[in-house]
N, CA, C and O of each residue as an XYZ file, in Angstrom:
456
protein
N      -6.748     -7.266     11.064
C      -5.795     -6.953     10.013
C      -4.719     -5.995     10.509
O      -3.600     -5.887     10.006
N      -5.271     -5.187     11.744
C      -4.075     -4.148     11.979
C      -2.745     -4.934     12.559
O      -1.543     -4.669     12.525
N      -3.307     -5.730     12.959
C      -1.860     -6.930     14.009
C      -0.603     -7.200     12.843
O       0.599     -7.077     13.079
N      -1.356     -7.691     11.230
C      -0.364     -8.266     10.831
C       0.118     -6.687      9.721
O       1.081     -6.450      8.993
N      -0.738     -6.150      9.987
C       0.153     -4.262      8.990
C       0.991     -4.203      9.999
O       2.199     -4.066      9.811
N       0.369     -4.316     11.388
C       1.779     -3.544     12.308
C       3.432     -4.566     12.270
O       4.653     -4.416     12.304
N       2.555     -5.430     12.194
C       4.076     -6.737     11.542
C       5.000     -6.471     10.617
O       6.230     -6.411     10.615
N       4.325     -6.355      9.994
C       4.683     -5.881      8.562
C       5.538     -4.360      8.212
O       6.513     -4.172      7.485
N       4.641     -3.280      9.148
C       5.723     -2.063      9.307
C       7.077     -2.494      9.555
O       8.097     -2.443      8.868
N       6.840     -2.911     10.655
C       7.756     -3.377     11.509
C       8.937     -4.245     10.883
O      10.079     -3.909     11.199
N       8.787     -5.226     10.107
C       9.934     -6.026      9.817
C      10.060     -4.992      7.900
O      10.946     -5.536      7.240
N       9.612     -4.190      7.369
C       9.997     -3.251      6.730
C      10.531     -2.603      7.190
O      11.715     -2.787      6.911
N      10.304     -1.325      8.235
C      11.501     -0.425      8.918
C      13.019     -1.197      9.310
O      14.131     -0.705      9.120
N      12.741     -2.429      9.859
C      13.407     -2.508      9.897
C      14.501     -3.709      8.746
O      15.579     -4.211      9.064
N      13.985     -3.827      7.828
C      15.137     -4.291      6.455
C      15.471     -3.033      5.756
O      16.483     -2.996      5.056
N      14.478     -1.690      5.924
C      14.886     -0.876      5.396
C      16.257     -0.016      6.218
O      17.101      0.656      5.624
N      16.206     -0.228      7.579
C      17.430      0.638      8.257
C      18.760     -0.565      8.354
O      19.909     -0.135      8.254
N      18.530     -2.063      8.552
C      19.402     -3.355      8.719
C      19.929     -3.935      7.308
O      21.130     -4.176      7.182
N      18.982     -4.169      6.194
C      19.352     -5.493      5.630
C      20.424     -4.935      4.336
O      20.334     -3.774      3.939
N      21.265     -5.743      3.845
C      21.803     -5.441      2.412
C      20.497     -5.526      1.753
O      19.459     -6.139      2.002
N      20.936     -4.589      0.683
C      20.143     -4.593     -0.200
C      20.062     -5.726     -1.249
O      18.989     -6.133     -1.694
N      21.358     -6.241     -1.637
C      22.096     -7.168     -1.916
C      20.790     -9.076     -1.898
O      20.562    -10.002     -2.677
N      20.316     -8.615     -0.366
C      20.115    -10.017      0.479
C      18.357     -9.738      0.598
O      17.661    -10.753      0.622
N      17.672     -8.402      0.668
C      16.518     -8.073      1.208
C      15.810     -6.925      0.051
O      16.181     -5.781     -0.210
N      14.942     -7.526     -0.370
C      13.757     -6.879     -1.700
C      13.498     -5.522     -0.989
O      13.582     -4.441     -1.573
N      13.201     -5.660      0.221
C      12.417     -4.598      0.799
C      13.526     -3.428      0.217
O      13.355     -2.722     -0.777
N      14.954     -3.433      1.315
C      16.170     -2.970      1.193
C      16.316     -2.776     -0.337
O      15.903     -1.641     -0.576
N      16.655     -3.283     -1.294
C      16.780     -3.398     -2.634
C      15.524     -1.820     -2.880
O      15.734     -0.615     -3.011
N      14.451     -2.537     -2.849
C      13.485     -0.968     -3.080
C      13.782      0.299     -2.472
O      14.040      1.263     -3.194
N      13.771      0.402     -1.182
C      14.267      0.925     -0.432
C      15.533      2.061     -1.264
O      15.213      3.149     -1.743
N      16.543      1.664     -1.275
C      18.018      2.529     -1.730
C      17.808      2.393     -3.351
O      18.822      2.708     -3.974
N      16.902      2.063     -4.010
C      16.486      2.010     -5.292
C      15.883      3.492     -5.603
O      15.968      4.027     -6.708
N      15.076      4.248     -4.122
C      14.496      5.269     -4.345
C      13.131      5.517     -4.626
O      12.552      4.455     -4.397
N      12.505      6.171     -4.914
C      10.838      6.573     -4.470
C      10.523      6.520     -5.586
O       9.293      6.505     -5.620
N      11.149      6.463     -7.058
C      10.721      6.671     -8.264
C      10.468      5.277     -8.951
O       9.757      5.116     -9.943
N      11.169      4.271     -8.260
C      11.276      2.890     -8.166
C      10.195      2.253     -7.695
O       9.336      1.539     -8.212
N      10.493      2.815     -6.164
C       8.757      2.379     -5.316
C       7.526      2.461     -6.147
O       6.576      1.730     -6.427
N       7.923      3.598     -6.407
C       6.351      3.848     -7.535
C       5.634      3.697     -8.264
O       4.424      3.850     -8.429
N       7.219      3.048     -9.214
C       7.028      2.195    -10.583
C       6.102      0.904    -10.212
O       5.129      0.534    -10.869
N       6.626      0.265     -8.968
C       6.458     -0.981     -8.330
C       5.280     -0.843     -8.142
O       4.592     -1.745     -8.620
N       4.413      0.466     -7.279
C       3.377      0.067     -7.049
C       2.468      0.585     -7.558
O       1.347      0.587     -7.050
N       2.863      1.344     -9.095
C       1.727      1.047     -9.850
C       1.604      0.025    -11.027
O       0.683     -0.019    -11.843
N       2.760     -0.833    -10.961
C       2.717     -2.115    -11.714
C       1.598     -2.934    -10.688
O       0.566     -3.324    -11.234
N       1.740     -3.148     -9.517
C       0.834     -3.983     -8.383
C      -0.382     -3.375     -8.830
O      -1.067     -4.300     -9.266
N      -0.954     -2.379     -8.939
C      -2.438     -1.857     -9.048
C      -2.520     -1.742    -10.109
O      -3.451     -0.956    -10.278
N      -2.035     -2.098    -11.253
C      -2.656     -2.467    -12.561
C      -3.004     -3.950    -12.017
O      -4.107     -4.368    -11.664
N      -1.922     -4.544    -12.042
C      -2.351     -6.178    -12.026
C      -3.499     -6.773    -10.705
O      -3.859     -7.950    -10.672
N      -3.939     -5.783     -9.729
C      -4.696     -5.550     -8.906
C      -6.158     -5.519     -9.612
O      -7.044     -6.366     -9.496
N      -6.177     -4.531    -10.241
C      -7.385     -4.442    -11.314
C      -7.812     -5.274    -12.343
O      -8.982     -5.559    -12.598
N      -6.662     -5.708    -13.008
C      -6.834     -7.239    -14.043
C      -7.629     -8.105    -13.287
O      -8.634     -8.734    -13.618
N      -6.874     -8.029    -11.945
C      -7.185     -9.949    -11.188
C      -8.249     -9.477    -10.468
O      -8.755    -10.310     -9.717
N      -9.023     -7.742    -10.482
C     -10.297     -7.891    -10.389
C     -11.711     -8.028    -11.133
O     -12.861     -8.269    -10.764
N     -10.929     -7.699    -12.649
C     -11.813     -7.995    -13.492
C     -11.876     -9.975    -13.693
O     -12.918    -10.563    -13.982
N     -11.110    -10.375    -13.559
C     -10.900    -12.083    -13.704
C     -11.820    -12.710    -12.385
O     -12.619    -13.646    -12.413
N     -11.505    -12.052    -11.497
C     -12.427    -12.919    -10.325
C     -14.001    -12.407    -10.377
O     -14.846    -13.025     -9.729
N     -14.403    -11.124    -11.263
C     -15.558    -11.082    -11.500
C     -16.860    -11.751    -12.488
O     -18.071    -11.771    -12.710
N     -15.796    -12.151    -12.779
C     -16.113    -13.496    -14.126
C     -15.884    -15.100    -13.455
O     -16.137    -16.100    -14.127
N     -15.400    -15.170    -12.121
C     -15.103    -16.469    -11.659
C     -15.265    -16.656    -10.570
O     -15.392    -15.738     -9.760
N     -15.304    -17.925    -10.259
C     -15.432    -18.136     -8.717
C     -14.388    -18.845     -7.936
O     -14.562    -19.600     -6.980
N     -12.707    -18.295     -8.781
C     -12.258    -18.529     -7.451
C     -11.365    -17.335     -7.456
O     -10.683    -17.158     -8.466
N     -11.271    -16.449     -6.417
C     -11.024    -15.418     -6.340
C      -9.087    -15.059     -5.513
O      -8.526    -14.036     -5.120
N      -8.713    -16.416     -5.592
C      -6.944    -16.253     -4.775
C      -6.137    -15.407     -5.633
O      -5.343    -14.565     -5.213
N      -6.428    -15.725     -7.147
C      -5.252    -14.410     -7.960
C      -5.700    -13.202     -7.454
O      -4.726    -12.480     -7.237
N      -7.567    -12.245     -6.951
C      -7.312    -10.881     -7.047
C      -6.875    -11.078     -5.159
O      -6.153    -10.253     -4.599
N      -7.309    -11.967     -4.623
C      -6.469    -11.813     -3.071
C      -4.940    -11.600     -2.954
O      -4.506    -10.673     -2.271
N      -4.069    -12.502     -3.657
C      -2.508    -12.312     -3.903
C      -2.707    -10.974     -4.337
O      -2.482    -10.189     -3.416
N      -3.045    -10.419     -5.399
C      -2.301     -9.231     -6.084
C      -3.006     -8.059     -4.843
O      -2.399     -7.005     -4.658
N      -3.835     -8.247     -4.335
C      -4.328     -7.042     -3.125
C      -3.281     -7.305     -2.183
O      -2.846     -6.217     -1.805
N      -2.833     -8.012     -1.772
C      -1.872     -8.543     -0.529
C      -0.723     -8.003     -1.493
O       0.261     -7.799     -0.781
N      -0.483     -7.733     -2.630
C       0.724     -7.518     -3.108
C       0.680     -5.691     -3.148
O       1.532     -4.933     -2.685
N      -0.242     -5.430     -3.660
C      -0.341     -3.892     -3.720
C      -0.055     -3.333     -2.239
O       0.570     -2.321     -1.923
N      -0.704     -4.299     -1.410
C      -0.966     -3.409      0.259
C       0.674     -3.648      0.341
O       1.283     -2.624      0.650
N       1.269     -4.502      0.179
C       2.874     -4.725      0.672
C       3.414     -3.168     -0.085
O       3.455     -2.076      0.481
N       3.721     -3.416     -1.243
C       3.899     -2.575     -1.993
C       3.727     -1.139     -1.286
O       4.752     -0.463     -1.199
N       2.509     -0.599     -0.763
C       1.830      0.828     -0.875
C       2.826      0.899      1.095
O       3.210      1.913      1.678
N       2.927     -0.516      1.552
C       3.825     -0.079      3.500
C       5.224      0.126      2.225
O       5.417      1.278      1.837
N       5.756     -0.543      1.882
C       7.022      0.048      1.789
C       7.276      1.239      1.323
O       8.286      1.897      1.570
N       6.047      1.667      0.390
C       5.955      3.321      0.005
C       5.820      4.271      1.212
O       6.224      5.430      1.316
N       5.086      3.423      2.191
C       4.915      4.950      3.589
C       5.897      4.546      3.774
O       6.610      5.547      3.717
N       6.669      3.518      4.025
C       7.925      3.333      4.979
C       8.724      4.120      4.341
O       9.043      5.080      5.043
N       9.164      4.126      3.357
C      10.126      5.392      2.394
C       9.938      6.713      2.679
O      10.863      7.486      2.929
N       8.515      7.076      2.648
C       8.355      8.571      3.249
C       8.179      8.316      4.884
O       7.158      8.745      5.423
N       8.828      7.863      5.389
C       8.770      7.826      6.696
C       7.197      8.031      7.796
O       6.993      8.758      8.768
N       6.313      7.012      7.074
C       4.995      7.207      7.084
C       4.679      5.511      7.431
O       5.526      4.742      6.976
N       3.332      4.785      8.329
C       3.691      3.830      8.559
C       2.044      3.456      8.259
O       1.454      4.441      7.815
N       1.276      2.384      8.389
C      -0.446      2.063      8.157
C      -0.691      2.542      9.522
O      -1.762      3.148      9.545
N      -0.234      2.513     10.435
C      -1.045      3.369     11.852
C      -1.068      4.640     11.251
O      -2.252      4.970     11.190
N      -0.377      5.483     10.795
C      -0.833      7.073      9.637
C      -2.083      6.782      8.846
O      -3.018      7.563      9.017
N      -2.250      5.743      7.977
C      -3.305      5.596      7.570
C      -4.544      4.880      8.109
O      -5.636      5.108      7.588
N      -4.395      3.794      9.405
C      -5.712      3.826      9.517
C      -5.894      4.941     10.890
O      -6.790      4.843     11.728
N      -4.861      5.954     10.877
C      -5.623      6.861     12.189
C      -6.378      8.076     11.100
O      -7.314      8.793     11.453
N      -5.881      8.100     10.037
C      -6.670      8.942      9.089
C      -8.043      8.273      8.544
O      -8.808      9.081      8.017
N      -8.467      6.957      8.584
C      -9.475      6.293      8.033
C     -10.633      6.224      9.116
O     -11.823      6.066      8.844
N      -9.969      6.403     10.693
C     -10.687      6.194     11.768
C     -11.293      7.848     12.108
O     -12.214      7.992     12.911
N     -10.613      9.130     11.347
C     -10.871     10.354     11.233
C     -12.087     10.781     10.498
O     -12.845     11.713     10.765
N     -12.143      9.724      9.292
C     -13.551      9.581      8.521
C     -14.345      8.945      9.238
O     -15.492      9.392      9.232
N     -14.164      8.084      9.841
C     -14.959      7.140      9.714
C     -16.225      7.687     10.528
O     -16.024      8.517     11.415
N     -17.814      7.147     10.188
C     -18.990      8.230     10.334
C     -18.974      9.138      9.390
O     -19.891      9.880      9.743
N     -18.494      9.617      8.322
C     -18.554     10.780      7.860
C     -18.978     10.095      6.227
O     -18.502      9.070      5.740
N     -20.236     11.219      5.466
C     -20.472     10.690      4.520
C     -19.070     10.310      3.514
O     -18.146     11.100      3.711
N     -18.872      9.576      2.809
C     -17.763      9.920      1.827
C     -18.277     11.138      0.527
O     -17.490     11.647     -0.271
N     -19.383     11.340      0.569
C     -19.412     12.542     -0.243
C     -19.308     13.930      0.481
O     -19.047     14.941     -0.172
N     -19.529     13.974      1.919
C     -19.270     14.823      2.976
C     -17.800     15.285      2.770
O     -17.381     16.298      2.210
N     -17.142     14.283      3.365
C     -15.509     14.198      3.260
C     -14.539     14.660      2.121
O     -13.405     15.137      2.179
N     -15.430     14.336      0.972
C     -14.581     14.995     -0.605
C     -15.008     16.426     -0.558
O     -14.286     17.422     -0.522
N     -15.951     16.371     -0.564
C     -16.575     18.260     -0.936
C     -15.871     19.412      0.087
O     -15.847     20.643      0.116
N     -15.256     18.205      0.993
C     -14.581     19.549      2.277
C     -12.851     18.948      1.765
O     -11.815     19.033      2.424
N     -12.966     18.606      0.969
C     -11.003     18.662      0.275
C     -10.899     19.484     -0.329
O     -11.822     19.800     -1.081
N      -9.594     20.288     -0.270
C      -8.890     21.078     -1.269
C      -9.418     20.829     -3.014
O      -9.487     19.678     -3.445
N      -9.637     21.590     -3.581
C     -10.039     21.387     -5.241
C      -8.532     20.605     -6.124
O      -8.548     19.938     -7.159
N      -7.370     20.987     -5.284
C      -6.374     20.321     -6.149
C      -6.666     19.108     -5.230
O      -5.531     18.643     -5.124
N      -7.489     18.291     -4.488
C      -7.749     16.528     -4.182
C      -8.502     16.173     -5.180
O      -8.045     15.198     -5.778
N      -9.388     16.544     -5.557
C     -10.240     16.285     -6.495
C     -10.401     15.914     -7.799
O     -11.312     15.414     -8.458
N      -9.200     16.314     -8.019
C      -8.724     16.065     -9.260
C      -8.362     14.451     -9.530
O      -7.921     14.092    -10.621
């Protein structure tokens, strides 16, 4: 999966520094601003959660796959905005990784926790 995130950074950075906005969604979000992004991707993780309650009741599961493939798009163009890329996040996931996840919370700041 990291091959096609790093793809994916990649042709985001760059519609976000190249494309009209005009011509390119990414671009369009992008100069739209972070308050936009946000909107976007917590519209994706509602409908993320719907299409996981629907595939738990069914057996065919492509609507909650699309809307996960839509949130993950969604959440690179959010690092790409803060100038943040999925190698930031999975070198932070590979930092846990071995570590209880109840280990890992209890040693966060009290304002994470929340």
């Amino acid at each position: 999966m990291s091959d096609i995130l790093a793809q994916l950074d990649a042709v985001i950075s760059s519609r976000i520094a190249e494309a009209d906005p005009s011509s390119s969604y990414v671009a369009k979000l992008h100069h739209s601003g972070l308050d936009r992004i946000l909107k976007k991707l917590g519209e994706e993780s509602a409908e993320t959660i719907i299409a996981a309650k629907n595939a738990a009741q069914s057996e065919d599961k492509q609507e909650l796959i699309g809307e996960c493939a839509d949130l993950i798009f969604h959440m690179l163009v959010m690092l790409a905005h803060t100038g943040l890329n999925s190698t930031d996040v999975s070198a932070e996931l590979a930092r846990r990784f071995n570590i209880s996840g109840l280990t890992e919370k209890a040693a966060r700041p009290v304002s994470d926790k929340i």
